[in-house]
C-alpha positions in Angstrom: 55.7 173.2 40.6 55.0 172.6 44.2 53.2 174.7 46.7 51.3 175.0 49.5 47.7 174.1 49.7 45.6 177.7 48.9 42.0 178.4 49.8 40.9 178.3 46.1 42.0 175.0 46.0 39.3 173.5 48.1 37.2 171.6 45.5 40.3 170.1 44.1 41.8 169.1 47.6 38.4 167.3 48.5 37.8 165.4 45.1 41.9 164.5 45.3 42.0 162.9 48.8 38.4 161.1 48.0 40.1 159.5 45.1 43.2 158.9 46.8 40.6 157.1 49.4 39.1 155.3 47.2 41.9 153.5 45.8 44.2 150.8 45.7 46.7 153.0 48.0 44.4 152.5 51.1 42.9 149.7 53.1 39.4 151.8 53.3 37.6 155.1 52.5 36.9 157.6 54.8 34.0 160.0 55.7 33.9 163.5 53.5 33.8 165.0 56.8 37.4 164.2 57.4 38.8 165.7 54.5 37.4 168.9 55.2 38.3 168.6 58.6 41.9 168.1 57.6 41.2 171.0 54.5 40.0 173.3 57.9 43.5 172.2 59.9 45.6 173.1 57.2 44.1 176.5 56.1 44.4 177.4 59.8 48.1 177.3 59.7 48.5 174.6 61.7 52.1 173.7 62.7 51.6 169.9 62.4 50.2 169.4 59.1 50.8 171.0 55.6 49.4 169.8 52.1 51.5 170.6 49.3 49.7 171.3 46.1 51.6 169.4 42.4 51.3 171.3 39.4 52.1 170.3 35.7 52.2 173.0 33.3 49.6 175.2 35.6 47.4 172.4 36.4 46.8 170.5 39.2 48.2 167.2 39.3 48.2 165.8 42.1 49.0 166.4 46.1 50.8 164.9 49.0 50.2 165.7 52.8 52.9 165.9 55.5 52.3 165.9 59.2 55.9 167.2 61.6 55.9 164.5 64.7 59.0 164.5 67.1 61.1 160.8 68.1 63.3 159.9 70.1 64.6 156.9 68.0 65.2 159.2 65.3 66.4 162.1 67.5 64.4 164.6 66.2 61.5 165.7 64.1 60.1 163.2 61.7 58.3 164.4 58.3 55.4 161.9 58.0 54.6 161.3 54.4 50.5 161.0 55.1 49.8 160.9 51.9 51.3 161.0 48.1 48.2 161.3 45.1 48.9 161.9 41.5 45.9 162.4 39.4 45.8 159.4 36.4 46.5 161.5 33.6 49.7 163.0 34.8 51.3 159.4 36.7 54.2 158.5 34.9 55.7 162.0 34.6 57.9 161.6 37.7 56.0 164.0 39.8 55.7 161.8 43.0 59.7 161.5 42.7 59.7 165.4 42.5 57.8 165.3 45.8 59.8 163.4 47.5 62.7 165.2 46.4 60.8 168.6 47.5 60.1 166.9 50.7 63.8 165.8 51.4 65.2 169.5 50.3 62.8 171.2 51.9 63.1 169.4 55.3 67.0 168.6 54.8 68.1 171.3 57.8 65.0 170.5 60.7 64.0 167.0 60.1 66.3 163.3 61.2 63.4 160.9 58.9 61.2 161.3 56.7 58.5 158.0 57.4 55.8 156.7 55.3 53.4 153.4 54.8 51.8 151.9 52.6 49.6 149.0 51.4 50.8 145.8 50.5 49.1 145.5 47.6 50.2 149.0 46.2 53.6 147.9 44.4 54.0 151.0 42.1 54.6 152.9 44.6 56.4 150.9 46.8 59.2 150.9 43.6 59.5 154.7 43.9 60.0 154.6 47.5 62.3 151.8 47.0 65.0 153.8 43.9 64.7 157.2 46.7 66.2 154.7 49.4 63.3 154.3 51.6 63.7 151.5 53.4 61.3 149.0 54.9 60.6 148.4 58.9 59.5 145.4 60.4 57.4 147.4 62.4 53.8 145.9 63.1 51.1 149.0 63.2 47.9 148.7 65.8 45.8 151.6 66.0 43.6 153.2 68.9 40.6 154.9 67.3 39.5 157.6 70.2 36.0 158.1 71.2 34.2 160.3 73.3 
């Protein structure tokens, strides 16, 4: 089962994305203060984000973050995949293939791409996005980090 992210699942969310952070999927960690910042955003119904919550037989497995962006290359809204996590216990079970299905369905009628990156280094993934036709961009990434 997928749903959205829920109030009670605050604890979970925040160990989840910490994990995810401190992981093979991402070049570094980030400060606890982000992920509830981004726990805060979402709970607030905001119309850029949204964390979907993965269940396996009533558990939590895992969850994967969205943020809605607008292009004109793809001429029109772009899905974001921000993040994809699946706790260890239940990888193997197809559930990030299940998101990414949810994602594309879901998304089918407002949205031209869904986008996504990832590290180098983090090949497992990289297959799944590969078999649901994701394809790679020679795109090189730079990043601004604002400051006041």
């Amino acid at each position: 089962m997928i749903r959205e992210l829920k109030e009670q699942d605050k604890e979970q969310f925040i160990t989840m994305v910490d994990s995810f952070y401190h992981s093979e999927a991402v070049l570094h960690a980030i400060p606890k203060e982000y992920i509830l910042n981004t726990y805060n955003e979402i709970i607030s119904g905001s119309p850029f984000a949204k964390v979907y919550i993965i269940e396996e037989q009533g558990e939590i497995a895992g969850y994967g973050q969205i943020s809605l962006t607008y292009s004109n290359e793809a001429g029109g809204m772009v899905v974001w995949i921000e993040e994809l996590f699946i706790l260890e216990k239940f990888r193997g079970l197809g559930l990030g293939s299940a998101f990414l299905d949810f994602i594309n369905k879901e998304y089918a009628l407002t949205a031209k791409r869904l986008r996504l990156e990832l590290c180098e280094s983090n090949k497992r993934a990289e297959k799944l996005y590969l078999r649901k036709k994701f394809t790679p961009l020679d795109y090189k990434q730079m990043l601004y980090e604002v400051t006041l």
